[in-house]
N, C-alpha and C positions, 0 to 999 in steps of 0.2 A: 387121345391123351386125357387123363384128368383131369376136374376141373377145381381150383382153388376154394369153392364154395364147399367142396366136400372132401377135403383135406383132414379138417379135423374130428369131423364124424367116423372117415377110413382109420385114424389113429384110433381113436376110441374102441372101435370096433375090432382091433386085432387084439388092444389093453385087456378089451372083455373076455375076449375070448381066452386069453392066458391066464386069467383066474380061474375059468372052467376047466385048466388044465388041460388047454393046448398050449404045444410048444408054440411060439414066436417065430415069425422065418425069418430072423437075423442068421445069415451067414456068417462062414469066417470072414471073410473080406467086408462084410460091413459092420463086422465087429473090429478087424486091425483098422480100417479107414476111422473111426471111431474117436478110437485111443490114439492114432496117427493126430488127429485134431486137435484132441486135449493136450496132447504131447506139445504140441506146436504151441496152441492157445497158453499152455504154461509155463515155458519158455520165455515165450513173446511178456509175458506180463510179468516174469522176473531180471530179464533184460531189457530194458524198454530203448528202443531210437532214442540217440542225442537228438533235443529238442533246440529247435530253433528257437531264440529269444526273439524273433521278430515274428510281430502278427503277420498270421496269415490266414486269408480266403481259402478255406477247404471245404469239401463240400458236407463235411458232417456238422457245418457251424454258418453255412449260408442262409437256412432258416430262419436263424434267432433274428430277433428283432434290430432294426439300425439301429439305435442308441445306443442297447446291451452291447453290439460289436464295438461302437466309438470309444467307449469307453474300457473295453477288454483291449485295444487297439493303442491305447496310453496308456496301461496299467505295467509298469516296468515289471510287476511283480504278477503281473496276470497266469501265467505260467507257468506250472506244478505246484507243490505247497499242498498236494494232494495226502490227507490226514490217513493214517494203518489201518482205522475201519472202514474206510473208504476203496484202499488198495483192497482191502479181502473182498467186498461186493462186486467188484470190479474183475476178478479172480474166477469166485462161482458165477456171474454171470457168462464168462466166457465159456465155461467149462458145462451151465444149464445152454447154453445155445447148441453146442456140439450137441449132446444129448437131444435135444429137440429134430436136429435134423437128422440123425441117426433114427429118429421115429417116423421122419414126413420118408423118408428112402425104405423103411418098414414097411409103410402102407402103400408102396408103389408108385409114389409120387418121383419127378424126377428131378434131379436137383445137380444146376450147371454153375458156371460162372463164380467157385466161390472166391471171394477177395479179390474177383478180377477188378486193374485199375480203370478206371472209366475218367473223361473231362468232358466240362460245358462252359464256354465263354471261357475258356484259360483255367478254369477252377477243377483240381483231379481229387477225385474220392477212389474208397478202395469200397464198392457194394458188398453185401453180405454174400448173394446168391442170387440165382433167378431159381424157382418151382417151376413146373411145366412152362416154361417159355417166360415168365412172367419176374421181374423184378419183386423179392422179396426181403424185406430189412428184419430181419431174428431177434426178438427182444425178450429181456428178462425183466420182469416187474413188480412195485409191491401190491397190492391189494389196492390202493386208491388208483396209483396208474392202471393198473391192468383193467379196472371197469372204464377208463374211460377210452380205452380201445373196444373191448368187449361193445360197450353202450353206444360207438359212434361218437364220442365226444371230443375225440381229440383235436378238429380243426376248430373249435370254441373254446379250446385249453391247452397252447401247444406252446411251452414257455425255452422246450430246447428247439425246436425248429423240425422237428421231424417230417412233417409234413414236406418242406421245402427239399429235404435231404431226400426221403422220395422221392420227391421230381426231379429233383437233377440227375439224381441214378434212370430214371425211366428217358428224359433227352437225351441222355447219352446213348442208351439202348434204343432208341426209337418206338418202347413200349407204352401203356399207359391203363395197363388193369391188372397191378401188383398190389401191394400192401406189406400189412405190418403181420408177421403170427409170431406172436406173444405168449411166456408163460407165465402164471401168477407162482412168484416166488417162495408163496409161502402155502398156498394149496396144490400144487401142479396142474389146476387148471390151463387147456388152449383155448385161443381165439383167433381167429383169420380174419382181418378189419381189413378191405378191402374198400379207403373212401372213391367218393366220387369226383370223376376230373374236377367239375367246379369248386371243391375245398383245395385242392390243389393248386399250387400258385403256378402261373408262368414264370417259371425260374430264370429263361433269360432275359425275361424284360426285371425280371429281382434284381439278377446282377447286376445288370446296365444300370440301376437308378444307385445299388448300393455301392458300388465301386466308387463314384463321384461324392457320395456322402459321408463317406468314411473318410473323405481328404478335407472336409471342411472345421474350420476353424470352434465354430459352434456347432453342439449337437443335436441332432435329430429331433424330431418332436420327442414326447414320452413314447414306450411302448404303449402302453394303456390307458385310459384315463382312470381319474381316483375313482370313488365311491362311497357312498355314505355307511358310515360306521354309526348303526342305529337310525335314530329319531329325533336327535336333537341338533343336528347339523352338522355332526365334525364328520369329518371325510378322512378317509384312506387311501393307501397305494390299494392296487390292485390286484387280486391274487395272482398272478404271472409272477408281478413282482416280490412275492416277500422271501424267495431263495437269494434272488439276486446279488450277488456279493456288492453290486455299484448301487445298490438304493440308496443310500446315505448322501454320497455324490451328488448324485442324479436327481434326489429331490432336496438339495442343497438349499432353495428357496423358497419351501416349504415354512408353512407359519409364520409368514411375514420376515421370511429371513434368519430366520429360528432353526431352520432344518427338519425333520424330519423329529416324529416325539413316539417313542416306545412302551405301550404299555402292555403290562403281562394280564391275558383274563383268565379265567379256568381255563379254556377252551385251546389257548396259544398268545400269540404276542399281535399287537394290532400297530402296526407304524400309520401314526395320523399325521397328515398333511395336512389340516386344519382343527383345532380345539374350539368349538364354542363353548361345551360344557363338559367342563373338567372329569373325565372318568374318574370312579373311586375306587381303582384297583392301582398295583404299584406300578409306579412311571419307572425305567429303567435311564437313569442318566451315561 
């Protein structure tokens, strides 16, 4: 069988070769399987499941951090609200994934289980695929995410949970040498990031602690701790945090009670959790 490490060198390798002007060995049938996908993938994303208004433990969200959940967990409005440029990424990503694994079945790799439902500790996800035997999650990405798969960085910067959503997909399977293969959305560059167990969390011992913590009254610690914005002492959230729709919330206690304080610099926007000295750029009220 193949081995995942040489997944994306075997794409490459047939890529080149079809510049040189060899044909490609896509068959018909892994040309109709294809378009069968996208067909489906655009479908699925113009009719979408009636959504439960009640939080729920899935396994594509058992990742994320306990606090982020607590509070996604009493958000009456946590729950679609999803913006038209948002639906369209969400669209060609489905649509770049088929496409990718119509290349990993090119290069002879072999590719089972896809959407098959899987559960761990009561919690069901629907997995992407397994490659050769191996739990694989298909992602489309921009240029900053896709280096930090490329580079190894993602269990030191994993703000959706990805990491944790691989592991419950691999306890359900009884695997544990899968990974992420990744295309950069805006070069077509691949990467095969294959971490290692220890970045990996023990997923059932996640849930066991998060199920009990998501029922308490008060939340969680933070995700992350602040960090110093500069040299003069004011502190910030933490880069995890500045997507987060509950930062504001969440660091409600920020600046002596103040909350949280916005300011815009060249660079982006800096949320201080503490001011010693006053930035000279515009404070956003």
């Amino acid at each position: 069988m193949k081995q995942l490490e040489n997944l994306v060198p075997d794409i490459y390798q047939q890529l080149t070769m079809l510049s040189d002007g060899v044909p490609l060995p896509l068959t018909e049938a892994d040309i109709d399987k294809t378009m069968a996908g996208m067909r489906e993938a655009l479908i699925s994303w113009a009719t979408p499941r009636e959504r439960n208004k009640d939080f729920t433990l899935r396994m594509s969200n058992i990742g994320k951090p306990a606090r982020q959940l607590w509070y996604e967990k009493r958000d009456e409005n946590g729950r679609g609200g999803i913006d038209g440029a948002t639906q369209i990424k969400f669209l060609y990503g489905h649509l770049l994934e088929e496409v990718v694994l119509m290349l990993v079945r090119m290069a002879g790799h072999t590719v089972t289980d896809e959407q098959k439902e899987v559960a761990v500790e009561g919690i069901v996800g629907h997995m992407d695929c397994k490659i050769n035997g191996e739990v694989v999650d298909v992602k489309s990405a921009s240029r900053f995410a896709f280096n930090k798969f490329k580079e190894g960085r993602l269990a030191q910067d994993d703000p959706f949970g990805y990491m944790g959503q691989l592991a419950g997909y691999e306890a359900a399977e009884g695997t544990n040498n899968g990974g992420f293969l990744v295309i950069n959305k805006e070069s077509g560059e691949l990467c095969m990031y294959t971490p290692d167990d220890l970045d990996k969390p023990n997923i059932k011992t996640h849930i066991n602690m998060l199920i009990p913590a998501l029922k308490l009254d008060t939340a969680p610690e933070l995700c992350y701790p602040t960090v110093p914005d500069g040299k003069k002492g004011n502190m910030k959230i933490a880069k995890g945090c500045n997507w987060c729709k509950y930062k504001y919330p969440c660091h409600k206690d920020a600046n002596d009670g103040e909350g949280l304080r916005t300011f815009k610099y060249s660079n982006g926007f800096a949320y201080l959790t503490k001011v010693v000295s006053e930035p000279r750029v515009e404070e956003f009220l």
